[in-house]
N, C-alpha and C positions, 0 to 999 in steps of 0.2 A: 494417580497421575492424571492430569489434565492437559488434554491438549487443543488448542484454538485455533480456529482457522479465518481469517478473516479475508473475505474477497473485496477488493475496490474496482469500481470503474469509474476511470478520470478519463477526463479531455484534459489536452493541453492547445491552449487556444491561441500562444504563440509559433505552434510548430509550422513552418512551410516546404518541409524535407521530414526522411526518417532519422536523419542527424541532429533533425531540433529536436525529435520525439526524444532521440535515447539521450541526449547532454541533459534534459530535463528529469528525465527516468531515474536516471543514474544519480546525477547530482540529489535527488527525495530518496532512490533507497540504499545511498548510502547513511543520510540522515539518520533514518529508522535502523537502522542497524549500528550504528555505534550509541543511538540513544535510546534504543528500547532493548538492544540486544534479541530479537526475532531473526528469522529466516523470511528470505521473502522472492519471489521470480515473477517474472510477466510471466500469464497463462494464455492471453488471448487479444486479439487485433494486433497480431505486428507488425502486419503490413500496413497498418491506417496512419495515417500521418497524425491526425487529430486527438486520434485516442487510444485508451491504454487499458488490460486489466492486467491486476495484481491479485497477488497471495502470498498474504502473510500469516505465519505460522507462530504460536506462541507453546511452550512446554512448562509445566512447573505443576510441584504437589499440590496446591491451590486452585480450585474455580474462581476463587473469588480474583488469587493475583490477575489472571489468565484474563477474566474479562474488566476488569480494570485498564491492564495493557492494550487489550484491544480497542477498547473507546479511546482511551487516550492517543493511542495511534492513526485515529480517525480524526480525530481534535487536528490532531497535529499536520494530517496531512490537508487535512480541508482549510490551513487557516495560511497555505504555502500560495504563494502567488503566480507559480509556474505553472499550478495542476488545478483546475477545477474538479473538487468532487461531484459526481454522478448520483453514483447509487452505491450502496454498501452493505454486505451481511456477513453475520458473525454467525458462526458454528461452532458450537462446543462438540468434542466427543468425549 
């Protein structure tokens, strides 16, 4: 069993309240969750209006599926218009 963890940290560059941060949030992880099938939570800045980080979680007998998921997850979220990707790192355990 393999499991992935992948951390993002996004700006979102139209927010001007933390109501524009989560309608953004929200609206990307539910994305990723009915299209890649992960688990995923804000871990940090949730007081920042601007910015976000995330943790998503991938599970499967496979390293290979596992970081497959994970780039493609990053593809996807880097190519959203809402969120600017930052920075990102993948962890395999």
């Amino acid at each position: 069993m393999t499991i992935g963890v992948l951390h993002l940290e996004l700006q979102i560059p139209g927010a001007r309240s933390l109501k524009d941060k989560r309608r953004a949030l929200k609206s990307l992880k539910d994305r990723l969750r009915n299209r890649y099938n992960c688990s995923l939570a804000e871990v940090g800045m949730k007081e920042k209006w601007g910015r976000a980080s995330l943790a998503v979680c991938v599970v499967s007998d496979e390293s290979a599926h596992v970081s497959s998921q994970l780039n493609e997850i990053v593809r996807f979220a880097s190519s959203k218009p809402t969120v600017e990707l930052i920075h990102y790192e993948i962890e395999m355990l």
